[in-house]
C-alpha positions, 0 to 999 in steps of 0.5 A: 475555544470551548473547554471541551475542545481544548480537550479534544484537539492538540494542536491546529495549524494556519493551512488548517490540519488539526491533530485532535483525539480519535473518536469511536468509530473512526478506527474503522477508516484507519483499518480500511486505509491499512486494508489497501496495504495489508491486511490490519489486526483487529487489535485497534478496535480492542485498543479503541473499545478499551480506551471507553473505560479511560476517556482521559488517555492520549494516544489515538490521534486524528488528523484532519482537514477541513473536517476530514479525516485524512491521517491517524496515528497510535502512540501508547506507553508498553512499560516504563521506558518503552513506547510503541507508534503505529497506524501511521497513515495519511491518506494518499492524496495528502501526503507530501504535505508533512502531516506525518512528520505533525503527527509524530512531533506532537504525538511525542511532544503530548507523551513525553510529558506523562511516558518518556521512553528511550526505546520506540518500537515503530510499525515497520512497513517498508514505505515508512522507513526513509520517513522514520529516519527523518526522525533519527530512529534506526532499524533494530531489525527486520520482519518478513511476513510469508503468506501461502500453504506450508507442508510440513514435513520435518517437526524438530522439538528438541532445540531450546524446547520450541517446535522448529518446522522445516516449511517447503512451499507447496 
């Protein structure tokens, strides 16, 4: 193994998945995966851009298939003990596999060494729930995301100095 790819992949295995750093460019694939799901923020692409200044940070990782891409996942420290994983994807003809369940386990094995985090913030997409408490983490709480054309009738900006809109679905 050449010294650049020791830098470059984390762990490979018999049946021949790698884990390995995402390159530039690739996050583009993990939002069009994401696209087919919902709609994914640019905020990789920033992530992905910023990560040029610091070549030596872990976090974006590759999964890969015979030199396919066909997974990815984001793992970064938010403070001292508070890390956030997500872009958790394994594209739908590899999954059942447990290419997820690699994914996580190195990625925590590769972070815990420099982050250790008693709290995870994790993506909460209802398909990955049963999957994130394979791994002992437990739901803190619930998001759900409204999408369609609001009225709004009644602005209250009295309570707690915040503006409290009263929404009636058109």
């Amino acid at each position: 193994m050449m010294e650049t790819e020791r830098l470059e992949v984390y762990r490979r295995w018999d049946d021949g998945f790698v884990l390995r750093r995402m390159r530039q460019g690739e996050e583009q694939q993990v939002i069009r995966w994401f696209g087919t799901l919902e709609a994914m923020p640019g905020d990789l692409e920033l992530a992905m851009d910023m990560r040029r200044d610091y070549p030596d940070v872990d976090g974006f990782y590759a999964g890969e298939l015979n030199g396919v891409m066909v997974s990815s996942l984001v793992q970064a420290a938010i403070a001292d003990d508070l890390k956030y994983i997500g872009a958790i994807f394994v594209d739908e003809q590899h999954r059942g596999l447990g290419f997820a369940r690699r994914m996580i386990s190195t990625a925590q094995e590769t972070e815990d060494h420099s982050h250790p985090a008693s709290t995870v913030v994790l993506d909460a997409y209802q398909h990955l729930v049963s999957m994130y408490q394979k791994f002992g983490y437990k739901s803190a709480y619930r998001i759900t995301t409204y999408q369609g054309t609001i009225n709004s009738t009644n602005t209250d900006t009295n309570r707690f100095g915040t503006n409290i809109i009263e929404v009636q679905w058109a």
